[in-house]
C-alpha positions as CSV (number, residue, x, y, z in Angstrom):
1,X,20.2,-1.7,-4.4
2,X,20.7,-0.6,-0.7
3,X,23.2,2.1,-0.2
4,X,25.9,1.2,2.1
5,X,25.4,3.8,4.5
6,X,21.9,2.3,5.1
7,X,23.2,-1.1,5.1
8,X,25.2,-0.1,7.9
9,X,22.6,1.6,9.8
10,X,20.8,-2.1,9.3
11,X,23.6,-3.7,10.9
12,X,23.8,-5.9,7.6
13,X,26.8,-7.7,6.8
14,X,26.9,-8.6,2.9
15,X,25.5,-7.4,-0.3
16,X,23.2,-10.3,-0.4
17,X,21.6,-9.8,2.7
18,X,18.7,-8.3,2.8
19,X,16.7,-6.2,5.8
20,X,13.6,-8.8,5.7
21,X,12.5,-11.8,3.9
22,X,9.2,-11.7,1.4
23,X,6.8,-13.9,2.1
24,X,3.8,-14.8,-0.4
25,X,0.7,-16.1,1.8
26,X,-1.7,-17.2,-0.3
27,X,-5.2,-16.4,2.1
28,X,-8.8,-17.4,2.0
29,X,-11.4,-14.2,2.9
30,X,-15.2,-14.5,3.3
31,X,-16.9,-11.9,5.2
32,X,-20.6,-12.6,6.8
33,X,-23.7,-11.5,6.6
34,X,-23.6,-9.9,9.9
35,X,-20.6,-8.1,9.4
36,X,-21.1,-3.9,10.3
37,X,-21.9,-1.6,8.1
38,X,-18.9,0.4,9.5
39,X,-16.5,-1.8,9.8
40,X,-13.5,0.9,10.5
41,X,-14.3,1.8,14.3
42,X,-17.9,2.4,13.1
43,X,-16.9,5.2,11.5
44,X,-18.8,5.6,8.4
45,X,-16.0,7.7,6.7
46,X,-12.7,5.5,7.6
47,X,-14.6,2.8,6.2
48,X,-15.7,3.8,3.3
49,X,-12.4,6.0,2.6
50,X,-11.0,2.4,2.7
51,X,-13.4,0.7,1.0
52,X,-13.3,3.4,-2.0
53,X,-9.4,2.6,-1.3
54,X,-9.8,-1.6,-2.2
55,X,-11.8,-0.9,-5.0
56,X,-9.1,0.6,-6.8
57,X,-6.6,-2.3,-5.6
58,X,-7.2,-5.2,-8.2
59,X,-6.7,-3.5,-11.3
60,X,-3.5,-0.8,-9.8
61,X,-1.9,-4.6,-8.4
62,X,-1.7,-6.0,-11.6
63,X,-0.5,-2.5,-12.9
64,X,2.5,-3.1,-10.7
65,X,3.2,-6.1,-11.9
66,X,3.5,-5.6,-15.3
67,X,5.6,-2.5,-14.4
68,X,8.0,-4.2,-12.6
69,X,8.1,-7.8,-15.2
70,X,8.7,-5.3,-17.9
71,X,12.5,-4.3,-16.7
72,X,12.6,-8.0,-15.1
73,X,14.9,-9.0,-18.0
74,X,17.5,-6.3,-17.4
75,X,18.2,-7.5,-13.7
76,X,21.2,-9.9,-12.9
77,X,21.2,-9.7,-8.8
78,X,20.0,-12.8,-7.8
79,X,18.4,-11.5,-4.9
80,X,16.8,-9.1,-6.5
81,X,15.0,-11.5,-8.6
82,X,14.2,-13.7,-6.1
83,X,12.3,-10.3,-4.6
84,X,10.9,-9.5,-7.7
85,X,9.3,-12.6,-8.2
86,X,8.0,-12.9,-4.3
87,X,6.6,-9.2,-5.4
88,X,4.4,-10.1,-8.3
89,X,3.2,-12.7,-5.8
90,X,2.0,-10.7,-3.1
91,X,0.4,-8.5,-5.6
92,X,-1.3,-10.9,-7.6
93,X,-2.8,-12.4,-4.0
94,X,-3.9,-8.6,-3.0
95,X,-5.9,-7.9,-6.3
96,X,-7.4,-11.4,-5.1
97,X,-8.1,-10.4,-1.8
98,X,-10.0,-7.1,-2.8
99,X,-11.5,-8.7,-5.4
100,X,-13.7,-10.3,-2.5
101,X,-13.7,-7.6,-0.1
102,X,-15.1,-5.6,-3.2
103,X,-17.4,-8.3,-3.8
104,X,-19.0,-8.1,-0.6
105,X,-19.4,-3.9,-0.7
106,X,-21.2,-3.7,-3.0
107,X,-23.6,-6.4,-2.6
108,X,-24.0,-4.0,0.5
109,X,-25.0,-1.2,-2.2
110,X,-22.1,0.7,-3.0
111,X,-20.9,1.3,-6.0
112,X,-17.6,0.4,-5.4
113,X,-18.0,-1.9,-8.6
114,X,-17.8,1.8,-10.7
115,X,-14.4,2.7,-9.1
116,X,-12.7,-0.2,-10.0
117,X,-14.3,0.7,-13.6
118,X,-12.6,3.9,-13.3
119,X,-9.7,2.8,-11.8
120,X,-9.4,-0.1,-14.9
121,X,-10.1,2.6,-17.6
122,X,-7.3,4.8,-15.7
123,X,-4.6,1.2,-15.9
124,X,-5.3,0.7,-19.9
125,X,-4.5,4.6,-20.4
126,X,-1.2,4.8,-18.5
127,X,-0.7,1.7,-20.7
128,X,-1.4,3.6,-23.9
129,X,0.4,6.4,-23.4
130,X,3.4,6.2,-20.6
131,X,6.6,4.7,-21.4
132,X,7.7,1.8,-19.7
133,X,10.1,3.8,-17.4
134,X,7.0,5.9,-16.8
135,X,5.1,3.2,-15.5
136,X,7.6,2.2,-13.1
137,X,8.0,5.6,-11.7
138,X,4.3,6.0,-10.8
139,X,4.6,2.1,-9.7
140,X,7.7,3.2,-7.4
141,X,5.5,6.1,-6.1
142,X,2.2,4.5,-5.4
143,X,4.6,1.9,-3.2
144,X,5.7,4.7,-1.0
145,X,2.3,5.7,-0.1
146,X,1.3,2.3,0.2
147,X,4.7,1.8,2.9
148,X,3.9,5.2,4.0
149,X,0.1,3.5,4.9
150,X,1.4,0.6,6.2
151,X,3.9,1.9,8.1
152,X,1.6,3.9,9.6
153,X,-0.4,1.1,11.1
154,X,2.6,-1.0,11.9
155,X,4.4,1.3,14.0
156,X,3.1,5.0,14.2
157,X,-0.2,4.6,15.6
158,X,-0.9,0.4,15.6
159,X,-4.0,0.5,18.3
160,X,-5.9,2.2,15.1
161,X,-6.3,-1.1,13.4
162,X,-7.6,-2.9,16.3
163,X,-10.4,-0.4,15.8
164,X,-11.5,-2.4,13.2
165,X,-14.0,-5.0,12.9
166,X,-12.7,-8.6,13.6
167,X,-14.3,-10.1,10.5
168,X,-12.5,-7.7,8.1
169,X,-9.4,-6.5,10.0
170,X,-8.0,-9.8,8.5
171,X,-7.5,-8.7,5.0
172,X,-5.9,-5.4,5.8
173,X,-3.9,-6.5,8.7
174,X,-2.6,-8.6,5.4
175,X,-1.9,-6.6,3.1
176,X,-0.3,-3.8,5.5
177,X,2.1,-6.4,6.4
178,X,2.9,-7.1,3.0
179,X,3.2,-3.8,1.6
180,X,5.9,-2.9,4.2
181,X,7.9,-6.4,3.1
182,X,8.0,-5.5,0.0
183,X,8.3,-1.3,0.4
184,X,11.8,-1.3,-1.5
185,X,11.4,-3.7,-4.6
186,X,10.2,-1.9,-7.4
187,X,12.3,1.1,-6.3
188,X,15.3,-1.5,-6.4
189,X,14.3,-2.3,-9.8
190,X,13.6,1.8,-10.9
191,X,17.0,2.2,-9.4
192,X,19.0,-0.7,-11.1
193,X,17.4,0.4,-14.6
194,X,16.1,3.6,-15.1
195,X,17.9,5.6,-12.4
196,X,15.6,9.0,-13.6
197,X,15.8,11.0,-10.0
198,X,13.9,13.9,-12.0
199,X,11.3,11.4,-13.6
200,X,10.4,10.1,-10.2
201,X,10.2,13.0,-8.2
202,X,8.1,14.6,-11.0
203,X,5.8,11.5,-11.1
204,X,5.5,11.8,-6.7
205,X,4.2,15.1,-7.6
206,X,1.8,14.4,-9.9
207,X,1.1,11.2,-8.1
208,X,0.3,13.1,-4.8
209,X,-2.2,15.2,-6.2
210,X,-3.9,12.3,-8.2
211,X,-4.1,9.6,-4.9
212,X,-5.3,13.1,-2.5
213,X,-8.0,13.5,-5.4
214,X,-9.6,10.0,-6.7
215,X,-9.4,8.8,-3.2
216,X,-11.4,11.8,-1.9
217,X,-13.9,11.5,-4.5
218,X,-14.3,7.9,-4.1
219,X,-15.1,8.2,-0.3
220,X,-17.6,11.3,-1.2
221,X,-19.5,9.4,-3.5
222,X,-19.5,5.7,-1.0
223,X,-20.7,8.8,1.7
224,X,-23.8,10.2,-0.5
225,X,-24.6,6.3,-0.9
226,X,-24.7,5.9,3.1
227,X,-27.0,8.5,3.6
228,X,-24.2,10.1,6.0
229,X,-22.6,12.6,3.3
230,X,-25.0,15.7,5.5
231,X,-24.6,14.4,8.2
232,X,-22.7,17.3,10.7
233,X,-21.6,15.0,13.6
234,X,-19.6,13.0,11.0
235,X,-17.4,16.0,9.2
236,X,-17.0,17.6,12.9
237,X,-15.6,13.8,14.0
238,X,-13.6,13.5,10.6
239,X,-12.0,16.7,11.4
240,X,-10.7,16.1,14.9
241,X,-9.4,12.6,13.6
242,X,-7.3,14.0,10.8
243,X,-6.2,17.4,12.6
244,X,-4.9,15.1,15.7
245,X,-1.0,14.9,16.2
246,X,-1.4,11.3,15.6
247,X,-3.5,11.0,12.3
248,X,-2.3,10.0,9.2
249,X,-0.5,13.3,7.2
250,X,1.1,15.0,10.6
251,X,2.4,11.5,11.6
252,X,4.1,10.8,8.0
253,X,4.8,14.0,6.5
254,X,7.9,13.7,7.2
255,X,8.6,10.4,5.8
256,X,6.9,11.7,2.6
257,X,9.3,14.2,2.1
258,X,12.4,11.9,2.3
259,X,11.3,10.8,-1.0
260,X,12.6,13.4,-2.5
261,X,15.9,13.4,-1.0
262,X,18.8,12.4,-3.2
263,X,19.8,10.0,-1.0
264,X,16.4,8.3,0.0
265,X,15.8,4.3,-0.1
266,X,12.6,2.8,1.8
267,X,14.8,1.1,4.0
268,X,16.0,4.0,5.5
269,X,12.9,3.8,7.7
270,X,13.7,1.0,9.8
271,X,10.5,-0.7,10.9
272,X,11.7,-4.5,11.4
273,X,10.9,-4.6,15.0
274,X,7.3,-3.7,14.2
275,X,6.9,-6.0,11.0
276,X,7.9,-9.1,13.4
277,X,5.9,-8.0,16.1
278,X,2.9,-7.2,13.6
279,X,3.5,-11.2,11.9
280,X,3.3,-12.6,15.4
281,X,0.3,-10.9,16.8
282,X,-1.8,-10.9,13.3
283,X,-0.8,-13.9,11.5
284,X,0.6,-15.9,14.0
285,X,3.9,-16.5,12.0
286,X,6.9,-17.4,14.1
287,X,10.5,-15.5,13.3
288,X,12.5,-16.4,10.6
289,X,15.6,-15.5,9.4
290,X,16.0,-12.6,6.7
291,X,16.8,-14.0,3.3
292,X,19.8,-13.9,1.9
């Protein structure tokens, strides 16, 4: 559960209260004919770095899930079933979701279709051969780079998003607001039954190296299908983007490497203010008060 010293630094009052509530949204996508190409500022490699990115969601979702219903059993907190079980339905609506945007990319012509093969074949494998508490570690780690993302667009650099094309900035301004509601739960759960500090920073290395990889390749090969893979003016625009102070690794490196403090829980990064603003201005959800 949350340490005390970043309950304080939450200003929360009692062990029950949590930072923010978990809400499941249960949403309808359909994107049209005449959506672009590049949808992600036009910018043939941020969307298909993305869309490489969805294809992996449905199957890694439902990954999480079992993960996390596997220790399930072993947790008495209340409140910490009540998240568990607003978890597994966020997730089971994101595999949903991509399932569609997925859909739709590769009746474009990409074979995002294979990744999700690969990504599938990858799910039964860790299956087969990790351990339960294994497969809650590399759950626990894949939600800290999907917080680390979200938390990214919510409040390091949030104009990026609006860079993205109104027909599909739906689905992701979504899912980025759900990932950072539910940023701490299967690390709750990891915490309140396995409690392996070595396991799981073991697992964020290897876990690093795998998500810098696959998702690398999977943009590449989305590129070579564009007909943009040669293309110069792209790499020499994908450079400046990810060199800038503000892209992605210099503006969360840091928050990467609390991970591996002994100390670290997600809700030591304190982004409230931006999830309530981010509700507001993308889903049009009023305030409501943090469950308890």
């Amino acid at each position: 559960m949350i340490p005390s010293e970043v309950r304080e630094r939450l200003g929360l009052s009692s062990d029950g209260e949590r930072p923010i509530d978990i809400r499941v949204r249960r949403m309808d996508f359909d994107f049209p004919d005449d959506t672009p190409e590049f949808w992600f500022d036009g910018d043939p490699f941020l969307t298909l770095y993305y869309a490489g990115f969805s294809a992996t969601l449905p199957d890694g979702e439902k990954m999480f899930i079992r993960a996390v219903r596997n220790f399930q059993d072993q947790i008495h907190d209340p409140v910490l079933r009540a998240e568990i079980q607003a978890f597994v339905g966020q997730e089971a609506q994101h595999a949903k979701g991509h399932e569609v945007l997925n859909r739709f990319m590769t009746k474009r012509g990409y074979s995002v279709d294979v990744i999700e093969k690969e990504a599938r074949a990858a799910v039964r494998w860790s299956q087969k051969h990790m351990s339960k508490a294994q497969q809650l570690a590399n759950t626990v780690c894949a939600e800290h780079f999907t917080a680390l993302m979200a938390d990214y667009f919510l409040s390091k650099v949030p104009e990026d998003l609006d860079t993205v094309d109104e027909r599909v900035r739906p689905i992701w301004a979504w899912h980025i607001l759900e990932e950072a509601e539910h940023k701490a739960v299967a690390f709750d759960v990891y915490k309140a039954t396995v409690d392996d500090t070595a396991l799981l920073r073991r697992t964020m290395a290897v876990t690093t190296v795998l998500f810098a990889v696959t998702s690398g390749i999977g943009a590449l090969r989305l590129l070579s299908e564009s007909g943009k893979l040669r293309d110069p003016r792209l790499w020499t625009r994908t450079v400046r983007r990810f060199l800038s102070p503000t892209s992605f690794v210099p503006q969360m490196w840091r928050d990467y490497l609390d991970f591996y403090r002994s100390d670290y829980h997600p809700w030591q990064h304190d982004n409230r203010e931006a999830i309530a603003a981010f509700r507001a201005k993308y889903l049009r959800e009023p305030a409501r008060a943090a469950a308890a």
